[in-house]
C-alpha positions, 0 to 999 in steps of 0.5 A: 520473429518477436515481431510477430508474437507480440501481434498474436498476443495482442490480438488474442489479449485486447477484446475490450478498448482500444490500443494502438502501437507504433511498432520501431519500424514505424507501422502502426496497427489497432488492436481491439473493439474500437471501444474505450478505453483508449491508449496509444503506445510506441516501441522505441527499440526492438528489444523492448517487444522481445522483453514485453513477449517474454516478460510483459509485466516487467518490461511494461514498467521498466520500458515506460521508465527508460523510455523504450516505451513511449506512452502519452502522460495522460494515456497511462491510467487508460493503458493499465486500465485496458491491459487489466480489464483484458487480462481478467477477462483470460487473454494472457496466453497458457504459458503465462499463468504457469509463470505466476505460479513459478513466480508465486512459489519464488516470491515465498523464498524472496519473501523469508524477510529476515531482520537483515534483509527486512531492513534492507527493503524498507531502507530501499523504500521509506529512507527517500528523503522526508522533503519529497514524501511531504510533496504528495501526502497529507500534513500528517504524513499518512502513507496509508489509505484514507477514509473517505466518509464523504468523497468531496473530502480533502485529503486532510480531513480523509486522513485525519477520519481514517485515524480517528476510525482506527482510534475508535476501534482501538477502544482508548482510554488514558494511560494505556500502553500502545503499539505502533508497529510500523510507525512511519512518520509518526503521525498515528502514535502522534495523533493517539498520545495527544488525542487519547492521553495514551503512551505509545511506542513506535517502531520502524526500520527506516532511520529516516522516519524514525529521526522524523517522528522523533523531531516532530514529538520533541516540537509538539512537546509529546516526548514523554508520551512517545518512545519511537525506535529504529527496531524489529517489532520480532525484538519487542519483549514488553505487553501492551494494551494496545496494538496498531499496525497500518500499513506494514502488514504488506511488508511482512512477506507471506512466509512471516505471516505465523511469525507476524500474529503470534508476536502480536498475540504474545506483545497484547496484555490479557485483555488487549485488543489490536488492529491491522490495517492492511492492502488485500485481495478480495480473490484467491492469493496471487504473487506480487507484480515482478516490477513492484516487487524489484523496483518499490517494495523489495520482499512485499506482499498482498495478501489474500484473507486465505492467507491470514485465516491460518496464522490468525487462527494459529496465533489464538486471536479471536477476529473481534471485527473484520471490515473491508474498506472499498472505494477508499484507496482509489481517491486515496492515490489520486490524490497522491498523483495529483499532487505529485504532478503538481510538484514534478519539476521539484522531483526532478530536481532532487532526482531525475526524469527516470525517477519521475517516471518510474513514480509517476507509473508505480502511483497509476498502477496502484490506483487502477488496482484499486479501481478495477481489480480485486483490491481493497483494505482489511482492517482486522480487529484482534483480541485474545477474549470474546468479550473485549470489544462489544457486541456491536459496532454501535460504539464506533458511530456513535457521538462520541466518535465523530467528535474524535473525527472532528477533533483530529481534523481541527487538530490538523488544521491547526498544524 
């Protein structure tokens, strides 16, 4: 019976590209126009086609990871690139658009991200050790999309020029108090108290990076100019003049959102100004991937600029500056997958060939996110007042900024 209802699915789903499976009886049938792209994908077991008809966006992952679901290595961006560019084009069944609703209205309970439980999803994600994250990111440690001014960029220098971009939005100037909510490694509030002579205080829910990020201040010699904490940003009660925030937006769950601004409104100074960096949905809100959801970022959500208007609005922030970064977050992970490959059998070691799998598909996944769906990133520029920034983006490509690039980068190249 499953059988044969995953056949009329596939059949309705793939009109573009070319899949072939090998069922685990050993026949092997085509699907789609004989176009590309082009993936082939065995089912090891029966339950694997039982579990891709009821729940296919879960066992696609979960059987790649535990095998019952061979793809060749080299297919895999194909596969997902197919499987998205048919489901866009409205091949999933009836039934399976009344799932995501049903999965939308639980995410927004799963998603209530209290302090306990908000520690608990990053601990899941951000307190693997620092040795295996230092295998595919930059020198700076930057878990973040890059800016890729010019696509031959190394991924250093990218890094260094999203920091030096975010830098200039932020409008520093020496002796100002910064925020870094969501610190990670320390290499922004790093990069900032060097660079700009400013003060800033980092906080995260991972012990690990915060032992981090502390170590790294103590070897630059730049501990009086930081102050990194274990805490929730919700426990901060001191102004800043400055607030940045890259990255952890996507962990704040869409219930947290009003909750997420009007501490941010209430932490900035009269005439402060902060920027958000965050992933986002150039489309109508959508709920997360169950798989990502249970397996990478517990209680994570993207979110929509539907969904951000209101509690921004809410908050009493004026929107100084609003850009979508497009075509960024692509070679952002290709990087990290090449990388990752180039260092597989070290990942192995330190853990094993499920994890390796279950990594190899969450960093293929999030690049042909970015590469084919509605995906890009926000970078929110927030005041309390019309007049903090001007009324132009002239200053954020003048000479001035692009000698903060160039500092940053040299700075890395000297680490």
């Amino acid at each position: 019976m499953w059988n044969r209802f995953l056949d009329r699915m596939l059949r309705h789903l793939i009109s573009e590209g070319t899949l072939d499976i090998v069922w685990p009886d050993g026949r092997r049938v085509r699907y789609g126009d004989g176009s590309g792209p082009k993936a082939r994908v065995t089912l090891t077991t029966p339950n694997i086609v039982k579990d891709l008809c009821l729940r296919p966006i879960m066992a696609l992952g979960e059987g790649y990871t535990d095998g019952s679901l061979e793809i060749p290595e080299h297919q895999l961006f194909d596969l997902l690139t197919l499987l998205a560019r048919n489901e866009q084009r409205g091949g999933m069944p009836a039934w399976f658009r009344g799932y995501s609703y049903m999965r939308g209205a639980v995410g927004r309970w799963l998603q209530r991200n209290t302090p306990l439980t908000s520690r608990r999803n990053v601990s899941h994600h951000y307190d693997l050790s620092e040795e295996f994250y230092r295998l595919f990111l930059d020198r700076d440690m930057q878990y973040s999309c890059a800016y890729f001014k010019d696509p031959g960029m190394s991924l250093d220098a990218a890094q260094a020029a999203k920091k030096a971009h975010i830098a200039s939005k932020l409008r520093l100037a020496p002796g100002l108090r910064v925020l870094d909510i969501g610190c990670g490694w320390g290499g922004m509030a790093l990069t900032l108290a060097r660079e700009h002579g400013v003060h800033v205080t980092g906080v995260t829910l991972s012990r690990s990076q915060l032992e981090t990020a502390q170590a790294r201040a103590r070897a630059e010699g730049l501990s009086e100019m930081t102050d990194f904490r274990l805490m929730d940003y919700r426990e901060l009660t001191e102004r800043f003049d400055r607030i940045v925030s890259v990255g952890m937006l996507e962990h704040v769950g869409l219930p947290q959102f009003p909750t997420y601004f009007a501490k941010v409104s209430d932490l900035l100074t009269r005439d402060g100004l902060a920027l958000i960096h965050t992933i986002g949905r150039t489309a109508p809100p959508r709920p997360t991937s169950p798989w990502l959801e249970r397996h990478i970022f517990p209680g994570g959500y993207v979110p929509s600029l539907s969904d951000l208007a209101r509690p921004m609005e809410s908050a009493n922030l004026w929107l100084a500056d609003l850009e979508v970064l497009r075509g960024h977050y692509g070679p952002t992970l290709h990087h990290w997958r090449d990388r990752f490959e180039a260092n597989v059998k070290t990942v192995r070691a330190m853990h094993d060939d499920r994890f390796v799998r279950l990594w190899r598909f969450y960093l293929v996944a999030c690049e042909m996110a970015f590469e084919e769906q509605q995906q890009a990133v926000f970078q929110l520029q927030l005041s309390k007042q019309q007049h903090t920034v001007p009324r132009t983006r002239d200053y954020l490509y003048s000479q001035p900024a692009q000698a903060t690039s160039q500092v940053a980068d040299r700075s890395l190249q000297s680490a």
